[in-house]
C-alpha positions in Angstrom: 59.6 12.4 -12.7 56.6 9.9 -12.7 53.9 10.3 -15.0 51.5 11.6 -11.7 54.3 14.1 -11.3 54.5 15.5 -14.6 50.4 15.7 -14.9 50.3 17.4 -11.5 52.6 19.8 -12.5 51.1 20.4 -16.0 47.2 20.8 -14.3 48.9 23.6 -11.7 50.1 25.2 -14.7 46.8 25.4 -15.7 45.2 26.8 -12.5 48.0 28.9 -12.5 46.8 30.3 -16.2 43.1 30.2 -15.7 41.5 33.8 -15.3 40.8 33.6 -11.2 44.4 33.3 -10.3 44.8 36.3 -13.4 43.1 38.2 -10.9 40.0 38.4 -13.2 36.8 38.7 -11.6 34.9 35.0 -12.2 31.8 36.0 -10.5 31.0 38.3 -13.5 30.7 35.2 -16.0 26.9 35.4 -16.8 26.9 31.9 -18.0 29.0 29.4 -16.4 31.6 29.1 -13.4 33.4 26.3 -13.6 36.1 25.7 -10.7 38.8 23.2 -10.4 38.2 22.3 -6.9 40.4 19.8 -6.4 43.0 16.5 -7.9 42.7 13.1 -5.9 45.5 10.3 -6.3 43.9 6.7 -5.4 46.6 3.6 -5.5 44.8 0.7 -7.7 46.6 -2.4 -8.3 50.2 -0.8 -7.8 49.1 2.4 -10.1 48.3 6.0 -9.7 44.8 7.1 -11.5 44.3 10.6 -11.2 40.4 12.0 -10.9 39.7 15.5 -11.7 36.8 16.7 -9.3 35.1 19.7 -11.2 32.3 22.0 -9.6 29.0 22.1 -11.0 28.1 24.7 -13.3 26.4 28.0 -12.1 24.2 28.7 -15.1 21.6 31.5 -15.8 18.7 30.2 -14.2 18.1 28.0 -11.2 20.9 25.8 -10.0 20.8 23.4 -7.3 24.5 21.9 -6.0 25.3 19.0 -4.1 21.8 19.6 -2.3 21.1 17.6 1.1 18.1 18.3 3.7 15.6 16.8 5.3 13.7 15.9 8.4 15.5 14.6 11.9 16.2 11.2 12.1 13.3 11.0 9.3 13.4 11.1 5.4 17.2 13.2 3.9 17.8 14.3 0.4 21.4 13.4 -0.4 23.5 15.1 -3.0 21.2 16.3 -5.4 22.3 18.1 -8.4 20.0 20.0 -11.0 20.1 22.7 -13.8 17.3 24.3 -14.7 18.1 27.1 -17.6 16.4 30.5 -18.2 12.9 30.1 -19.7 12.4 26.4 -18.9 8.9 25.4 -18.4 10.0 22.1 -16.1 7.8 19.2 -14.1 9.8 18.0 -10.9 7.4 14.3 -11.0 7.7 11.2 -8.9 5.3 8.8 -6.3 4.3 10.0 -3.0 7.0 10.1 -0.8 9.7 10.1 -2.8 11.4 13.4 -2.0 9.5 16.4 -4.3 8.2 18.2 -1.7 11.3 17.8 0.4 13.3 19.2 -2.4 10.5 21.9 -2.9 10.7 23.3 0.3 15.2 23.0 0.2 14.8 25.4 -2.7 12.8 27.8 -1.6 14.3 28.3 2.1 11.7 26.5 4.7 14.2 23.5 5.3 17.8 23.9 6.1 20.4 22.9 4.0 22.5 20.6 5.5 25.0 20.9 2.6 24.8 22.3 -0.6 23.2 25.6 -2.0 20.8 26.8 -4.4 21.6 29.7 -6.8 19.6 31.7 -9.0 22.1 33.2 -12.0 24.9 34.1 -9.7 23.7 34.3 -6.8 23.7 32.2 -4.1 20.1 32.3 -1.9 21.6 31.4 1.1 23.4 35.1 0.9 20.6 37.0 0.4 18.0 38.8 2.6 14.4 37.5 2.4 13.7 40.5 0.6 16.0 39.8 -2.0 15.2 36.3 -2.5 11.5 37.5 -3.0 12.3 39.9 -6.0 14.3 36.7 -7.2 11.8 34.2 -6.7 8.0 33.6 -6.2 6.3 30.7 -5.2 2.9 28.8 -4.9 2.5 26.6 -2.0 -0.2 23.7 -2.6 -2.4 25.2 0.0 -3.0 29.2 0.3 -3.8 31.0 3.9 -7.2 31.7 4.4 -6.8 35.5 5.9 -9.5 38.1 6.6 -9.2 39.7 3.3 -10.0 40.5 0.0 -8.6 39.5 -3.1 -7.4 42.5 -4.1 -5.5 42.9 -0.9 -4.1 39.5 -1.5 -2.8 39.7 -4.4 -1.4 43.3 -3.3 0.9 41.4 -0.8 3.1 40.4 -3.5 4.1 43.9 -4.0 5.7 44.4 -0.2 9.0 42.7 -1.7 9.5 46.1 -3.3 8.3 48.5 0.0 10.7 50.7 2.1 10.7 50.6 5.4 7.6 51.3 7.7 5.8 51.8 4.1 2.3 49.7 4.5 0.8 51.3 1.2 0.8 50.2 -2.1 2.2 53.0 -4.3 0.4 53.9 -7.8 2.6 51.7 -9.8 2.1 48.7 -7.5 -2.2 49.2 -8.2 -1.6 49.3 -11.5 0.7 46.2 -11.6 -2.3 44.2 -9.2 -4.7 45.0 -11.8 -2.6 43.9 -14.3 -2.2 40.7 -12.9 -6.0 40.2 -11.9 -6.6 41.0 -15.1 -4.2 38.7 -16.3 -5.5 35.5 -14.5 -9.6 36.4 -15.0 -10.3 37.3 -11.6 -10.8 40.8 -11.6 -14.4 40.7 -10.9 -13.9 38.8 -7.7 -11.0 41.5 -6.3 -13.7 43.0 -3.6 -14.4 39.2 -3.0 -13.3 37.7 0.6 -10.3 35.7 0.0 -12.1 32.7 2.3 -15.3 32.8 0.0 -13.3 31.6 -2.8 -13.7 28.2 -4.8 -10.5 26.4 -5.2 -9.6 27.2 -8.9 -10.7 30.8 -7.9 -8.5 30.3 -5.0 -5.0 29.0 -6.8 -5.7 31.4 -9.7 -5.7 34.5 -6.6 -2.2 32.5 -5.6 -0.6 32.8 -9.1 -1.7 36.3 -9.5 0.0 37.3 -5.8 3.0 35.7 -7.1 3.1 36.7 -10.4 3.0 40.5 -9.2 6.1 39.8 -7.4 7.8 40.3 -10.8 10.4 37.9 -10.7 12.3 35.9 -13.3 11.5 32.3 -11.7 7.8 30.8 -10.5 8.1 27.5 -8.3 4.7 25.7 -7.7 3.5 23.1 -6.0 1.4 21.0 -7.3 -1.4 23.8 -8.8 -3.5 21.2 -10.2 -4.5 19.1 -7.3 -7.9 18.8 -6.5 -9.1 21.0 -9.3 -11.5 19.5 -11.9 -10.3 19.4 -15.3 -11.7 22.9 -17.0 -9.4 24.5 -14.0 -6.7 22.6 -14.8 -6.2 23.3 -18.1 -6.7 27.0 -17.6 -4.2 27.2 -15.0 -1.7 25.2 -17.4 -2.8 27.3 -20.3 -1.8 30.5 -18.5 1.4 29.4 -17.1 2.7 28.2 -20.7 1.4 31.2 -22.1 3.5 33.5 -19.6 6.8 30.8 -20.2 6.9 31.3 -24.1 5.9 35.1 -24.1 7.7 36.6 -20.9 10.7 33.7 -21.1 9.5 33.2 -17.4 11.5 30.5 -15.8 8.7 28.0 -14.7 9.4 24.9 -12.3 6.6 23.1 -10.7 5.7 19.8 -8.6 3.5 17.9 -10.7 1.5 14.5 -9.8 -0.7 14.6 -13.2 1.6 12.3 -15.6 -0.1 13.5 -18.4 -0.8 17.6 -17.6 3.2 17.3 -17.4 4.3 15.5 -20.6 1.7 18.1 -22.7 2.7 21.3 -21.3 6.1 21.0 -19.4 9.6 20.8 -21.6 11.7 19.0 -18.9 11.4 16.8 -15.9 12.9 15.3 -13.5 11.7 11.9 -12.5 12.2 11.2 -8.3 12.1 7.8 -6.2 13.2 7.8 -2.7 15.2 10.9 -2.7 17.2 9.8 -5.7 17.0 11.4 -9.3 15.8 8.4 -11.6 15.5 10.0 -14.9 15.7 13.8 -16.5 14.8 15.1 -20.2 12.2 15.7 -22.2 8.7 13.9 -21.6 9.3 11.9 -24.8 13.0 11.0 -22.8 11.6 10.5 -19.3 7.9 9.6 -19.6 8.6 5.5 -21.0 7.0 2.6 -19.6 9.7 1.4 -18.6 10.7 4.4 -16.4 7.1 4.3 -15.0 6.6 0.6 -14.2 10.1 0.5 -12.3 9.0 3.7 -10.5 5.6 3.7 -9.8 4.8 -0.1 -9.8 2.6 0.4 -12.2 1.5 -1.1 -15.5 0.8 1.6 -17.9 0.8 1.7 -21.9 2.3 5.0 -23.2 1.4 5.9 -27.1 1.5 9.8 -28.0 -1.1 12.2 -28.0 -2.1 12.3 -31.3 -2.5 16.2 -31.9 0.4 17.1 -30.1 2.6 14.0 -30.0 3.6 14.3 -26.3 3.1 11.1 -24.3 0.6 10.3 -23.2 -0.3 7.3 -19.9 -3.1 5.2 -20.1 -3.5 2.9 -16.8 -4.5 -0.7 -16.9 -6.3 -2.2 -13.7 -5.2 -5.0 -12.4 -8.6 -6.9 -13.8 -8.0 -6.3 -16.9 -4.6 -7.1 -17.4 -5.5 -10.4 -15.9 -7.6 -10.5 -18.7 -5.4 -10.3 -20.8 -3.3 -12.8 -20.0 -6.0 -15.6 -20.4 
């Protein structure tokens, strides 16, 4: 028997042993799934190599696997594979273009996949009813709907997730969970306020607190900072790191603010042209080196002295030209 032989036969009597073909019930596993999916033989040079393919993980949390959409004949995500665990605060980051929002909009349901699937814990999204996914998963799309109403009623809408049928009222416990929330993100006093006559901090802060009285485990933004000035910025920021480390909720958020992401998220994943470039921490990721290759950019990079996170300091082209004089 060759040595392919006697390795095949060995790895069979492994899949024989493992606890799906015991008959055990896998999908239980609250942490990880791993499935032997399947053993290739290649010929190289007049030898057999054997490579194991091994399925991604299914962890607790958000998981995205083998992940390809896109537009028609336009812009494709290929392949993409991310972890996000329970209770990560985490910056998806990258230049215009490059495949965030794309990604974005794959997770949450608006594109088709065109392979791949996205799972929260163990379950797989694509499986699920839109009611289901909403008690799963709550988002914040860069720009809010203007309807006829108030903000109160607004916010209220992130309650129909948990309505019965032909029920168009919000029940005692869902008031007291919208108050809770405007409460929560300081607009209480603008509840009776038309949701069009907002500013645009008011505005995003109306959008977090619809989504956070969904009451899910996971929060996906995009891009809550843009075009807010700096005071709003940091409040929003404030509030969501307040609700990671107290409530463990799962944040993950498109980010284009180098430096909002490096102080307040714990991971990110860097993006260019549909291809992941770099993931860690913002001490890992956030180099000059990472952001010269993928933002053509010169930049200097020296930590933020109170906190330590890095922090980007652009250089015009004048005076680095300067400089080299």
């Amino acid at each position: 028997m060759t040595m392919v032989k006697k390795y095949f036969v060995y790895l069979y009597s492994q899949i024989e042993r493992s606890p799906i073909n015991r008959g055990l019930d896998h999908q239980t596993n609250e942490e990880t799934k791993t499935i032997l999916s399947r053993v290739d033989f290649c010929l190289d040079n007049g030898e057999y190599h054997t490579k194991i393919m091994v399925e991604q993980k299914i962890i607790k949390g958000l998981t995205i696997k083998d992940l390809s959409c896109g537009y028609k004949d336009d812009f494709q995500l290929e392949g993409i594979k991310l972890a996000f665990p329970k209770g990560v605060f985490a910056g998806i980051i990258g230049p215009n273009g490059s495949g965030k929002s794309t990604l974005f909009k794959g997770i949450v349901g608006d594109l088709q996949l065109s392979k791949g699937s996205v799972w929260i814990d163990d379950k797989n999204l694509a499986l699920l009813s839109l009611k289901e996914k909403a008690r799963l998963i709550a988002v914040v799309s860069q720009f809010a709907e203007l309807a006829p109403i108030t903000v109160q009623e607004y916010v209220s809408m992130g309650r129909i997730p948990y309505h019965k049928a032909f029920q168009f009222y919000n029940t005692p416990e869902d008031k007291e969970i919208v108050s809770h929330y405007l409460n929560l993100t300081g607009i209480s006093h603008l509840r009776h306020k038309a949701i069009s006559q907002l500013s645009g901090g008011e505005l995003q802060m109306a959008s977090i607190a619809c989504a956070l009285s969904q009451q899910t485990g996971l929060l996906l933004l995009d891009e809550p900072t843009s075009h807010l000035d700096i005071a709003h910025q940091y409040r929003i920021m404030n509030l969501l790191q307040k609700l990671n480390q107290e409530q463990e909720l799962t944040i993950i958020m498109i980010i284009h603010d180098l430096n909002l992401a490096s102080e307040y998220c714990k991971h990110l994943t860097l993006i260019k042209n549909g291809k992941i470039i770099h993931e860690g921490t913002p001490t890992d990721v956030l180099t000059y080196q990472n952001i010269e290759k993928v933002y053509e950019a010169v930049v200097v990079v020296k930590n933020n002295p109170i906190s330590n996170k890095p922090f980007i300091f652009p250089i015009s082209e004048q005076s680095l030209n300067k400089s080299k004089i």
